[in-house]
C-alpha positions as CSV (number, residue, x, y, z in Angstrom):
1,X,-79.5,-32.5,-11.3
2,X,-83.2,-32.5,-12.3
3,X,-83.3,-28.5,-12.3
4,X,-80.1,-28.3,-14.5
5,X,-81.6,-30.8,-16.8
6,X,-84.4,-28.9,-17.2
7,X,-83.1,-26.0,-18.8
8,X,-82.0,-27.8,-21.4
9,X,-84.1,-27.5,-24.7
10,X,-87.3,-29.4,-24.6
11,X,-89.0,-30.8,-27.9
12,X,-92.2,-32.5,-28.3
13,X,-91.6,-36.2,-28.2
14,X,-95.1,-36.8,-30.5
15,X,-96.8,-40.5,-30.3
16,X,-94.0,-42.1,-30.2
17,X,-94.3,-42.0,-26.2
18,X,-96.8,-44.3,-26.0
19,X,-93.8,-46.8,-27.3
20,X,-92.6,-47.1,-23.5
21,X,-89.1,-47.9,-23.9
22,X,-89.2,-51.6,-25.0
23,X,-86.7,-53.1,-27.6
24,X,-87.7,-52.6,-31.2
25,X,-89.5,-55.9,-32.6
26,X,-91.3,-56.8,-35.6
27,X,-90.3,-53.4,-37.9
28,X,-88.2,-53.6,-40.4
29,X,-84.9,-51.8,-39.8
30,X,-81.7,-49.8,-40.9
31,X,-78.8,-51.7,-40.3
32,X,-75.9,-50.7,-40.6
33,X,-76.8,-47.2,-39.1
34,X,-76.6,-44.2,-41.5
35,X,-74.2,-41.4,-40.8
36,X,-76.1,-38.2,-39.9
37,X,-78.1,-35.8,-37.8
38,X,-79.5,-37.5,-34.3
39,X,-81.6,-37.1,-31.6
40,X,-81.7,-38.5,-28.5
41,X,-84.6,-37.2,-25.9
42,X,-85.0,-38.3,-22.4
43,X,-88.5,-40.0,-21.6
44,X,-88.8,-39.7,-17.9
45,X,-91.5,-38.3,-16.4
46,X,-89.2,-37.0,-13.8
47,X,-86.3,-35.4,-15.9
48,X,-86.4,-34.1,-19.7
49,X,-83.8,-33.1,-22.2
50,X,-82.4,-33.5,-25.7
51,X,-79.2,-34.0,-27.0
52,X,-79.2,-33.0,-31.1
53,X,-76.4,-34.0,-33.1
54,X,-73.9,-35.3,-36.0
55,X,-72.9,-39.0,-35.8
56,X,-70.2,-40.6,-38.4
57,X,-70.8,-44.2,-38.7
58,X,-67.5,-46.1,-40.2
59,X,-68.4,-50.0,-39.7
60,X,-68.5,-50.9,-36.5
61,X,-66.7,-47.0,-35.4
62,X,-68.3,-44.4,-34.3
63,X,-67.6,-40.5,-33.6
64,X,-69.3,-37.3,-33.6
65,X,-70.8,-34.1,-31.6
66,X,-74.0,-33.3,-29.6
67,X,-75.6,-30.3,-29.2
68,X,-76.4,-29.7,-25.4
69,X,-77.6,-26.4,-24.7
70,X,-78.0,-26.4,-20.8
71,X,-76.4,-26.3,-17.4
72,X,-74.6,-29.5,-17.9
73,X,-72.1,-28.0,-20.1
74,X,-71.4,-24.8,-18.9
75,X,-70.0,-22.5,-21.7
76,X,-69.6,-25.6,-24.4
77,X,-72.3,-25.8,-26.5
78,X,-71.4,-29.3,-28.4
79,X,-69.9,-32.1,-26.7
80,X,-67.8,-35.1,-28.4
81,X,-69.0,-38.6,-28.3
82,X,-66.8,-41.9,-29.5
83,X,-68.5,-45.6,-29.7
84,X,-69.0,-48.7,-31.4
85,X,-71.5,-50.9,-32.3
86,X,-71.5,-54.5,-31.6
87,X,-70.8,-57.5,-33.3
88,X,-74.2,-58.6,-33.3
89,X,-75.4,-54.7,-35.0
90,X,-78.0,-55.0,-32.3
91,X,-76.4,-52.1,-30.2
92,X,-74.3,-48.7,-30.3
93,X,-72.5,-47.6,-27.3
94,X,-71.4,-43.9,-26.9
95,X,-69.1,-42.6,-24.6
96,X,-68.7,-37.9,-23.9
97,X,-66.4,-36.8,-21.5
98,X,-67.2,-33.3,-22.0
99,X,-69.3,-32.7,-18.8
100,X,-66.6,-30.9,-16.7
101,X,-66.4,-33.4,-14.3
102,X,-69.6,-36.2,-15.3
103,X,-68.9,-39.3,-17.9
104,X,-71.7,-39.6,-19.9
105,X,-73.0,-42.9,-21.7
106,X,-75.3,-43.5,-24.0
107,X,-76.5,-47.1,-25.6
108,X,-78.8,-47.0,-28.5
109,X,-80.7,-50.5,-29.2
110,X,-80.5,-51.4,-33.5
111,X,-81.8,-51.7,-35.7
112,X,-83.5,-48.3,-36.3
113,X,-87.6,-48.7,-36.6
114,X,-87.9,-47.2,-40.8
115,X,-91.4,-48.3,-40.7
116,X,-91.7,-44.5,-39.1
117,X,-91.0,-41.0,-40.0
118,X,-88.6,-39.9,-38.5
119,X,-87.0,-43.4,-38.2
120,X,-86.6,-44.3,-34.4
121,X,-85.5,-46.7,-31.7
122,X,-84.9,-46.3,-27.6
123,X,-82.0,-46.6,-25.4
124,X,-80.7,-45.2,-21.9
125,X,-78.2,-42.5,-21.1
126,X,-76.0,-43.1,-17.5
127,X,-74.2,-40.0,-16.6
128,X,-71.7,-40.7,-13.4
129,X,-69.6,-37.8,-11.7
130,X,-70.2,-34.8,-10.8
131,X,-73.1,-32.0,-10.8
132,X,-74.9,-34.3,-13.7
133,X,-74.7,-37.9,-12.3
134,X,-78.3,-39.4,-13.3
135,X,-78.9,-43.1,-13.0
136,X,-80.0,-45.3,-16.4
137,X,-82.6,-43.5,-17.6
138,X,-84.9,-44.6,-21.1
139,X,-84.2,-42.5,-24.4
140,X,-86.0,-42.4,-27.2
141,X,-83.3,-41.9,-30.3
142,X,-84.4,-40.4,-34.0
143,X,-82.6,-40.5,-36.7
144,X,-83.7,-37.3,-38.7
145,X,-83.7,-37.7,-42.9
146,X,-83.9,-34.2,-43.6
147,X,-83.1,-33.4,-47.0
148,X,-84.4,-33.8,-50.7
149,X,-87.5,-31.6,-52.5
150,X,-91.2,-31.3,-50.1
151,X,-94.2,-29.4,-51.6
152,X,-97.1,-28.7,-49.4
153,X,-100.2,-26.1,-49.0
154,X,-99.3,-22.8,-46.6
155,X,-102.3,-20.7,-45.6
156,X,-102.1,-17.1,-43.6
157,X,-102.1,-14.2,-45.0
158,X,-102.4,-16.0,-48.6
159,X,-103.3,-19.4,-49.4
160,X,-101.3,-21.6,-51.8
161,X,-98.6,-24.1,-52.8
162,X,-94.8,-24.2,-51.4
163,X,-92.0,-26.1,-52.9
164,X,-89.0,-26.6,-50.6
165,X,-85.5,-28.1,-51.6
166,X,-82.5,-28.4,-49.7
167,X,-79.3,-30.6,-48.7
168,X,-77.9,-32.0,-45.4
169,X,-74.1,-30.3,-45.7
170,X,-71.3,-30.7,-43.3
171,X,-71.2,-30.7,-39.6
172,X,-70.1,-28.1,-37.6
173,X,-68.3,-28.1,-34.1
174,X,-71.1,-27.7,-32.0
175,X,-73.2,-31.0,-33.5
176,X,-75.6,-28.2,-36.2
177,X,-75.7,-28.9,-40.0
178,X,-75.3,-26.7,-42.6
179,X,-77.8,-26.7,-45.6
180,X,-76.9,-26.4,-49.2
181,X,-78.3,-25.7,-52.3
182,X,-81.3,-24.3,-50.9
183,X,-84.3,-22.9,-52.7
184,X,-88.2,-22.0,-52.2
185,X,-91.2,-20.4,-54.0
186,X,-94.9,-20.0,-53.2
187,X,-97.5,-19.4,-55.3
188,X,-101.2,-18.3,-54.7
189,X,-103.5,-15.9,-56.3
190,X,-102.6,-13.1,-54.5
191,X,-98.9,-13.5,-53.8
192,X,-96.4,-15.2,-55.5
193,X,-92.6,-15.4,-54.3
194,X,-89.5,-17.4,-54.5
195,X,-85.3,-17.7,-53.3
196,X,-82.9,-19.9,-55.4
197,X,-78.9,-19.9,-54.3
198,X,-79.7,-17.5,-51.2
199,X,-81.2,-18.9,-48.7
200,X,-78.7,-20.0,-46.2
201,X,-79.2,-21.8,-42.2
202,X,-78.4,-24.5,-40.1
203,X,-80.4,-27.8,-38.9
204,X,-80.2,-28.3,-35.4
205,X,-82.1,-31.9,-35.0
206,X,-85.4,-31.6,-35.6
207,X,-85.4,-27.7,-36.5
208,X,-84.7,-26.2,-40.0
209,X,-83.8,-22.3,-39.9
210,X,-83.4,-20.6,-42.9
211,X,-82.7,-17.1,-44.2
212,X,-82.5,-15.3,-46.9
213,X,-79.7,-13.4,-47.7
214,X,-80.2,-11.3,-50.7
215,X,-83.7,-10.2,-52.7
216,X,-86.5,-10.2,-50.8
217,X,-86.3,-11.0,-47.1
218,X,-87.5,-14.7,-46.2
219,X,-87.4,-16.7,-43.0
220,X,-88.1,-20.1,-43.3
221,X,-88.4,-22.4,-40.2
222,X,-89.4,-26.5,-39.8
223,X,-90.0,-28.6,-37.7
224,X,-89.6,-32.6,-38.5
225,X,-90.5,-33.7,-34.8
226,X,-93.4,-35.4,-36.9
227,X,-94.3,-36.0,-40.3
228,X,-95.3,-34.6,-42.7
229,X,-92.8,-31.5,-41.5
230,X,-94.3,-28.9,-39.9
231,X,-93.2,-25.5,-42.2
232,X,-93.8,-21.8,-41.3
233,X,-92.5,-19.1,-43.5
234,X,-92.5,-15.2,-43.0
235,X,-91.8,-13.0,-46.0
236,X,-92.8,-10.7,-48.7
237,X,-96.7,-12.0,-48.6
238,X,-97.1,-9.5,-45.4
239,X,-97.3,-12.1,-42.5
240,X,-97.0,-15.5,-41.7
241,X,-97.6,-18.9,-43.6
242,X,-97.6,-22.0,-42.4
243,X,-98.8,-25.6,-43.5
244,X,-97.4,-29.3,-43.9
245,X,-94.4,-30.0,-46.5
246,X,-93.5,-33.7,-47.9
């Protein structure tokens, strides 16, 4: 079990791992729970993994899809997961049957921490039956708010300032969002570029990757384990640039 887990992809987990797993106290919160793009990552020093997703939050329902690249779906690259939260809004349950033979469960405390960037809170994932079966382990859960207009400073190969803009569009069947009305430029003494209406990519929970499909060629990727985002862009300055967008 621990070796398949493993293979799954790994991201950084930044400071929020010296939370422990304790119940959120004291923060203010988001309640109810927005619809969106999740991430849940094991914190076990024993075990890792990440499950990135869409959740759809109706009242008290809740459906959507997690992105679980790894051994513990063989050839099914986004799993379905159904819940509800309680009466109380102080906890979401989430139930995937996808594992080919494991049941897994996920609760998630509420309300989210929004004192925090990206907005957070913990839980535990139980996963019975199977090649998968693990015990209650501790989660930490991140809701991602990706989305809106950042500008930041980029240095590399030229130094100067980025504007970024983009929307969170529709889910796709494997748990990755599409983005829409996309649209960059840099600026800097020496170099001086931009993409409106062409660049097109997905979000995969904490990752933005974007491309440019016509004009000049432009990949964009980020990174919003932290914040500000993380932002590295290859294109027509020669090399790459990379900086801090918010």
């Amino acid at each position: 079990m621990r070796s398949s887990l493993r293979l799954f992809l790994l991201l950084p987990l930044t400071s929020l791992l010296a939370c422990g797993s304790s119940s959120p106290s004291g923060s203010a919160g988001l309640f109810p729970p927005p619809s969106g793009d999740w991430v849940l990552s094991i914190n076990s020093t024993t075990t890792s993994g990440t499950f990135s997703g869409a959740l759809t939050i109706q009242g008290n329902n809740v459906s959507g899809t997690f992105n679980v690249p790894g051994s513990c779906a063989p050839g099914v690259a986004g799993i379905s997961v159904t819940g509800t939260i309680n009466s109380s809004g102080s906890a979401m349950t989430l139930t995937s049957a996808s594992f080919s033979g494991s049941v897994a469960n996920f609760t998630i405390q509420l309300p989210l921490i929004s004192t925090a960037q990206p907005n957070y809170t913990f839980g535990t994932l139980q996963i019975t039956g199977g090649s998968c079966a693990m015990p209650s382990t501790p989660l930490i859960v991140n809701y991602i708010n990706y989305g809106g207009s950042y500008s930041g400073t980029l240095t590399g190969t030229a130094t100067g300032q980025t504007t970024l803009s983009f929307a969170l569009g529709s889910a796709n069947s494997n748990g990755q969002f599409t983005v829409t009305g996309a649209s960059m430029s840099f600026s800097s003494s020496t170099c001086n570029f931009s993409a409106t209406g062409t660049l097109s990519g997905l979000i995969i929970g904490y990752s933005l990757q974007l491309n440019n499909l016509a004009g000049p060629a432009i990949t964009v990727t980020a990174d919003a384990t932290t914040y500000p985002i993380r932002l590295s862009v290859n294109g027509p300055c020669g090399g790459a640039l990379g900086g801090t967008i918010q």
